[in-house]
Backbone as a printed PyTorch tensor [residue, N CA C, xyz], in Angstrom:
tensor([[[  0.8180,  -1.2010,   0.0000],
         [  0.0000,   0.0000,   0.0000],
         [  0.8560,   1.2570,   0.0000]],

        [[  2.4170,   1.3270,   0.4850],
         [  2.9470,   2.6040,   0.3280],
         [  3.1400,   2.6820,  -0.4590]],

        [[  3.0320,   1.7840,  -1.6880],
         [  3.8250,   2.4570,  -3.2920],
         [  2.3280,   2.9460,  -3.5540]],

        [[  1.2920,   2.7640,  -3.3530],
         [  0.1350,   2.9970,  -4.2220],
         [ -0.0810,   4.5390,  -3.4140]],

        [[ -1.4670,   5.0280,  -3.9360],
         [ -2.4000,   6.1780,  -4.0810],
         [ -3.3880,   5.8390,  -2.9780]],

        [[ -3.2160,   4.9370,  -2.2040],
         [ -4.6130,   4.4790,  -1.3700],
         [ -4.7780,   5.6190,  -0.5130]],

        [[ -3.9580,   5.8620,   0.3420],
         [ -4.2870,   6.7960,   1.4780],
         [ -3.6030,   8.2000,   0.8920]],

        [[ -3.8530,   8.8520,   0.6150],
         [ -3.0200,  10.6740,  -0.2960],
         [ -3.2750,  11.3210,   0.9250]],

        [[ -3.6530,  11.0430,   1.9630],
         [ -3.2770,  11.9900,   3.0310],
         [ -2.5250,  11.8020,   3.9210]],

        [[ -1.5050,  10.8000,   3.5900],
         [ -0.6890,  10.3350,   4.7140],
         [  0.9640,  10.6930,   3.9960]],

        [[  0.3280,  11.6190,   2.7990],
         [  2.1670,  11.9470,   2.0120],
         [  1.9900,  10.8840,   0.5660]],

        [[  2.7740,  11.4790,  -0.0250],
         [  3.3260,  10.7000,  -1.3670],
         [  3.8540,   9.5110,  -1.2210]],

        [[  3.5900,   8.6710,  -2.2610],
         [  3.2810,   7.4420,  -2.4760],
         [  5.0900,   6.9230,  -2.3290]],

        [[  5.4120,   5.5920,  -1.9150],
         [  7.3270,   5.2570,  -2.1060],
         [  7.1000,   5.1360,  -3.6520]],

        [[  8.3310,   5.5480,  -4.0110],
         [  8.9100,   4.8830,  -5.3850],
         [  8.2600,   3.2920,  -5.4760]],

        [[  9.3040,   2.8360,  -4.8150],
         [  9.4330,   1.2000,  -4.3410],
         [  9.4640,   1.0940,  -3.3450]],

        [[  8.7510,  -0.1250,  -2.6930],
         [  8.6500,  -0.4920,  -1.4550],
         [  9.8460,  -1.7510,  -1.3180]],

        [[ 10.3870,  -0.9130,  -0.7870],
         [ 12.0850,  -2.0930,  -0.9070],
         [ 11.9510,  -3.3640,  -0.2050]],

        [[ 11.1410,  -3.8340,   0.8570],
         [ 11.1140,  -5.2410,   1.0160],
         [  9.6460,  -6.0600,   2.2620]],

        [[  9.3020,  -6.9620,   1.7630],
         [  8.2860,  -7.4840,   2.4970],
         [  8.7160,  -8.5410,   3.2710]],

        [[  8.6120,  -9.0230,   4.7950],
         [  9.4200,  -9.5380,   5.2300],
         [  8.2290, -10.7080,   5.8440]],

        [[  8.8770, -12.1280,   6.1030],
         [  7.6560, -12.7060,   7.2700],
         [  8.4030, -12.9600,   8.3890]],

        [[  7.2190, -13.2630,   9.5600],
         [  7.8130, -13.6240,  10.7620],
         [  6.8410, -14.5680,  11.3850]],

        [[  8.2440, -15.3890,  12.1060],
         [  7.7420, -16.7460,  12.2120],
         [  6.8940, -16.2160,  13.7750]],

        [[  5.9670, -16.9530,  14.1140],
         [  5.3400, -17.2600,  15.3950],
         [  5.8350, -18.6050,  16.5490]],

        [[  4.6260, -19.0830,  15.2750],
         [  4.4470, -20.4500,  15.8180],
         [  4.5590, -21.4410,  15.1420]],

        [[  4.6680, -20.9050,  13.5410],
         [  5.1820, -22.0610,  12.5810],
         [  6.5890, -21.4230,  12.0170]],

        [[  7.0870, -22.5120,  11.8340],
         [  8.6720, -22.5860,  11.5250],
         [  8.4890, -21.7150,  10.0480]],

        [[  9.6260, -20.8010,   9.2360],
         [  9.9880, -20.2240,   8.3570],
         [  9.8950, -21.3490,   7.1320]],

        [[  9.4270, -20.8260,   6.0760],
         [  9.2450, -21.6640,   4.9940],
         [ 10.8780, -21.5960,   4.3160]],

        [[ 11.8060, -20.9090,   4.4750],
         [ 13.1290, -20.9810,   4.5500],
         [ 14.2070, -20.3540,   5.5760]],

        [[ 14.8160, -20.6970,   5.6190],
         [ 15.6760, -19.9960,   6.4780],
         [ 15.8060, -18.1660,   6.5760]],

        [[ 15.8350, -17.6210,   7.7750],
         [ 15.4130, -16.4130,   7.8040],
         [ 16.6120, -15.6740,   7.2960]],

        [[ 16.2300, -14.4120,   7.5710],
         [ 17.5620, -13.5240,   6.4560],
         [ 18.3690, -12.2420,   6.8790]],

        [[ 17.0690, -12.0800,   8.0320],
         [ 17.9040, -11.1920,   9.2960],
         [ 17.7820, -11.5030,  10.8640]],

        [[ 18.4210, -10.9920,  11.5890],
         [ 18.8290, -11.6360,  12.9960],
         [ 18.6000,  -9.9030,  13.5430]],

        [[ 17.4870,  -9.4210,  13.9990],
         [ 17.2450,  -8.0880,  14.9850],
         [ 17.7650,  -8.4900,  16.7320]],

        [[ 18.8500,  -7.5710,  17.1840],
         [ 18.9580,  -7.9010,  18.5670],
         [ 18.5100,  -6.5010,  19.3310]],

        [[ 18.0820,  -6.9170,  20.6760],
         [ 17.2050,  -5.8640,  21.3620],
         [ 17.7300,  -5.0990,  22.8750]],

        [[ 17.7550,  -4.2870,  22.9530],
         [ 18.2040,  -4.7390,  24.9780],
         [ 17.0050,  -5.2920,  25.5740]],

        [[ 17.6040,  -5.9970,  26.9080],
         [ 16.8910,  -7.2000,  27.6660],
         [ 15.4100,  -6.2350,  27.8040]],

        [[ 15.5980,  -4.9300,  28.3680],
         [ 14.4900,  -4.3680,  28.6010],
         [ 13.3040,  -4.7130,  27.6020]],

        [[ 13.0980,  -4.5620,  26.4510],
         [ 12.7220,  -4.8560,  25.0640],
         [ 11.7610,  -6.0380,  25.4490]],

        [[ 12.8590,  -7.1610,  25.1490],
         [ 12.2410,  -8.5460,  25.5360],
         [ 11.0330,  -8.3790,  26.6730]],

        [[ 11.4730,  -7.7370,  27.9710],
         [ 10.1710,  -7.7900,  28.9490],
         [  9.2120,  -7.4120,  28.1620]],

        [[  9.3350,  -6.1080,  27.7750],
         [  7.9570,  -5.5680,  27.3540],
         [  7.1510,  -6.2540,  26.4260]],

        [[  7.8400,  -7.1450,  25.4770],
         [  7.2550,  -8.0550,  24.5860],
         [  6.8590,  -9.1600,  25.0540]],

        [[  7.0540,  -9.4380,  26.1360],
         [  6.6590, -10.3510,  27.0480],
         [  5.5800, -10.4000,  27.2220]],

        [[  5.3930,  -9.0290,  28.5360],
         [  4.4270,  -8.2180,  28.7080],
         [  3.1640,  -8.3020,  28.0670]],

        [[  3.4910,  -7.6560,  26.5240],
         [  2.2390,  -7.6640,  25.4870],
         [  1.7750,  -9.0930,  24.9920]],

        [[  2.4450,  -9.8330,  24.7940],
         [  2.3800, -10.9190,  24.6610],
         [  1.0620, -11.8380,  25.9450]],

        [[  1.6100, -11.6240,  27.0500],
         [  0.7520, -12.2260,  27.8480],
         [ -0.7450, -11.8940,  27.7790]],

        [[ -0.8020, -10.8390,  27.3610],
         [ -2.0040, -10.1220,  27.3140],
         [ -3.2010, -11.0410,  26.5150]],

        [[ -2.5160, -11.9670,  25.9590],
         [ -3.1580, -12.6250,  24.9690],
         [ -3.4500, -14.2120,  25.8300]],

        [[ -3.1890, -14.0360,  26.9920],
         [ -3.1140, -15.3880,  27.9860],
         [ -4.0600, -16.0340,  27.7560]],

        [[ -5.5220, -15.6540,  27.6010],
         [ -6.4650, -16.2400,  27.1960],
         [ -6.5350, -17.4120,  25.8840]],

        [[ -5.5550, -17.6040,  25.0830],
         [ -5.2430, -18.4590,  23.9390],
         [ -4.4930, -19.5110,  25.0210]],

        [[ -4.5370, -20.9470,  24.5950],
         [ -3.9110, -21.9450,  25.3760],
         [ -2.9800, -21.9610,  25.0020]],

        [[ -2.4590, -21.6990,  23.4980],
         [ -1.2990, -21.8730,  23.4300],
         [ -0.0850, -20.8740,  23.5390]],

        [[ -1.0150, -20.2900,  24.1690],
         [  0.0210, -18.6240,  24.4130],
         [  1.3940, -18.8550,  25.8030]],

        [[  0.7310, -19.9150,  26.2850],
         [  2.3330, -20.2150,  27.1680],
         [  3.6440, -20.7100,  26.4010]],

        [[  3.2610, -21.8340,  25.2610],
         [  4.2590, -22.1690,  24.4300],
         [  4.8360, -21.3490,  23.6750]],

        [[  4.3560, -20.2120,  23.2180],
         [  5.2160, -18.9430,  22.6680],
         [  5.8970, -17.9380,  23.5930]],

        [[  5.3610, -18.0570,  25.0500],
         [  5.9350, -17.0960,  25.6830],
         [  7.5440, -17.6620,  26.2210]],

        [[  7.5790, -19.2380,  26.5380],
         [  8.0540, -20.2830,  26.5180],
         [  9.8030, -19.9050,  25.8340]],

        [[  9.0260, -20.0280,  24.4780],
         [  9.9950, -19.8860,  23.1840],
         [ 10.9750, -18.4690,  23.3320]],

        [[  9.9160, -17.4090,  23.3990],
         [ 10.0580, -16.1690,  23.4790],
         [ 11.2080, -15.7930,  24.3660]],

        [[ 11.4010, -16.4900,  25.3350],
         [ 11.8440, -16.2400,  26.7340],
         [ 13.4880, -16.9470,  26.8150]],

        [[ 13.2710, -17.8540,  26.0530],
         [ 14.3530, -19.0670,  26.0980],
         [ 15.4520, -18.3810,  24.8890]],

        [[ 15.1030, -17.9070,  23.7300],
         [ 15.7650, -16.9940,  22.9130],
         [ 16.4010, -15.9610,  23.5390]],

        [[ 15.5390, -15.0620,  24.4310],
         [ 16.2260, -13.7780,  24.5340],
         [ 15.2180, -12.6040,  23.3390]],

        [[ 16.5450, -11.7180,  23.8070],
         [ 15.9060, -10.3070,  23.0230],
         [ 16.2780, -10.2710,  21.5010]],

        [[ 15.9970, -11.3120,  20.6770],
         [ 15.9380, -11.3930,  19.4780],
         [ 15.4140, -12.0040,  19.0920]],

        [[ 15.3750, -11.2610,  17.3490],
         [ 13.8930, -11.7620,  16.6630],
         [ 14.7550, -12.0320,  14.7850]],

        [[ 13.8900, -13.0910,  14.5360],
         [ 14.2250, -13.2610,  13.2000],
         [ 13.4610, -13.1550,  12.3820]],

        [[ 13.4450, -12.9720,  11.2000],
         [ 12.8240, -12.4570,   9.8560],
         [ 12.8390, -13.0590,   9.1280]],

        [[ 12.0240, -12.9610,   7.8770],
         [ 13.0850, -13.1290,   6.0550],
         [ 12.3580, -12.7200,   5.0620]],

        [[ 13.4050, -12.1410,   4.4620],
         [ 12.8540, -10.8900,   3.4390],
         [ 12.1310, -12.1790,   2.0960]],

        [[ 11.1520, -11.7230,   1.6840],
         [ 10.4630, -12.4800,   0.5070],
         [  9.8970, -11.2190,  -0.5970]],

        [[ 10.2250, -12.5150,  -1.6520],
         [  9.9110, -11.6470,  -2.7470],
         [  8.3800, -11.3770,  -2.8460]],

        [[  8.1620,  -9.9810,  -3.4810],
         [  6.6280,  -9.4760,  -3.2510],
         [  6.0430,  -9.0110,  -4.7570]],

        [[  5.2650,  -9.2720,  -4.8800],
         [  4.3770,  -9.2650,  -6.0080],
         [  3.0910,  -8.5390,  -6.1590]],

        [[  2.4500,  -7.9390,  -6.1920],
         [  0.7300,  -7.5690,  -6.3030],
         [  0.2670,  -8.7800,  -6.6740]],

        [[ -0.8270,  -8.6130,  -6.2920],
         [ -2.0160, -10.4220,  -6.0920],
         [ -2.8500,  -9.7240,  -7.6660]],

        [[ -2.4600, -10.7400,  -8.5520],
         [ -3.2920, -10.5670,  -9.5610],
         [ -4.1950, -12.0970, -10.0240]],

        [[ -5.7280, -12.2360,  -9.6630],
         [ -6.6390, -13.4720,  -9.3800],
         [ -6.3980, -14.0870, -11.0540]],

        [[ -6.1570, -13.4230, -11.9110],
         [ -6.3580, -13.7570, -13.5260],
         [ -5.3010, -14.8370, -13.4420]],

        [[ -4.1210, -14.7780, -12.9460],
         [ -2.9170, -15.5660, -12.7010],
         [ -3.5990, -17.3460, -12.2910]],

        [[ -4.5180, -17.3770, -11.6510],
         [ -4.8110, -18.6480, -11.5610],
         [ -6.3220, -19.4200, -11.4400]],

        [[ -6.9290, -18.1570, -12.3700],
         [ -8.1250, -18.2410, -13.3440],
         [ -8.1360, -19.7710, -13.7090]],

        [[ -7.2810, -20.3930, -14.7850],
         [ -6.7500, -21.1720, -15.6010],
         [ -7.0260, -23.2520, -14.7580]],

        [[ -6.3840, -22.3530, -13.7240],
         [ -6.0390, -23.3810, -12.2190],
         [ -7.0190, -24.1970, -12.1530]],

        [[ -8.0800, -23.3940, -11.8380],
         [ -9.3360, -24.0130, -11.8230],
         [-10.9930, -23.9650, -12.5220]],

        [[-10.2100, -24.2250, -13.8090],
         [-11.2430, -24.7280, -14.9560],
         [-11.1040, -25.5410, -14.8110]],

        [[-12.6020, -26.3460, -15.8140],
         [-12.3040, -27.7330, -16.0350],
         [-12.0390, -27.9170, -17.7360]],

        [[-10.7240, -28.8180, -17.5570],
         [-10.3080, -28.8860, -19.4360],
         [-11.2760, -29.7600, -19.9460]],

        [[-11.6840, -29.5210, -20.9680],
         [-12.5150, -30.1910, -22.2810],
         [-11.4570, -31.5450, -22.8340]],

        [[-11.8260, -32.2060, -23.0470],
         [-11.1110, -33.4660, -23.4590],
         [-11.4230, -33.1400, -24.8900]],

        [[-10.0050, -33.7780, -25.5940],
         [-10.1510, -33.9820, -26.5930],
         [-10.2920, -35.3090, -27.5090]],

        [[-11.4630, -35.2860, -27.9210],
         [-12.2680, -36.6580, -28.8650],
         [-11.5560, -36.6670, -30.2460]],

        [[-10.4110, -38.1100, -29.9760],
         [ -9.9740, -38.6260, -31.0060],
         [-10.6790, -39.3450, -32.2700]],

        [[-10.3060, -39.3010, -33.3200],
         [-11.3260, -39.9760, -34.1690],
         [-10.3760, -40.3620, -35.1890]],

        [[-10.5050, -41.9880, -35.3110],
         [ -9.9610, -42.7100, -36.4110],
         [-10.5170, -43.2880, -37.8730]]])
């Protein structure tokens, strides 16, 4: 959305939006990550902190768990980004017509 026109009141649009990144949770990285962010310890509490807030999920101890056992760092990985165009897999799901041989 920052390269586009969506919001014109929040300033001019980026050139390029130089990179889209994911981050893992609770499922492992579909490849190996690509940056390593380190924090001071303070950091970590507070993410802690916010984190708990969410105590109500059962599985919110096993991330806090994780969270805790790492330390004050976080990993990433930059992925390549595209605009979602649906025509791209239109195709996907037709059904093909067979073709009737005749001898």
């Amino acid at each position: 959305h920052a390269a586009g026109n969506i919001w014109p009141e929040l300033g001019k649009p980026l050139i390029r939006v130089p990179y889209v990144h994911t981050f893992a949770v609770y499922c492992d990285f579909a490849a190996p990550p690509t940056l390593r962010m380190r924090t001071p310890m303070s950091y970590l509490e507070k993410k802690l902190k916010a984190i708990s807030a969410f105590r109500s999920q059962k599985q919110i101890s096993s991330l806090i768990e994780n969270v805790r056992h790492i330390g004050p760092e976080e990993y990433i990985r930059a992925i390549e980004f595209k605009l979602y165009r649906p025509a791209k897999y239109h195709n996907q799901f037709e059904e093909k017509k067979a073709i009737r041989m005749v001898r």
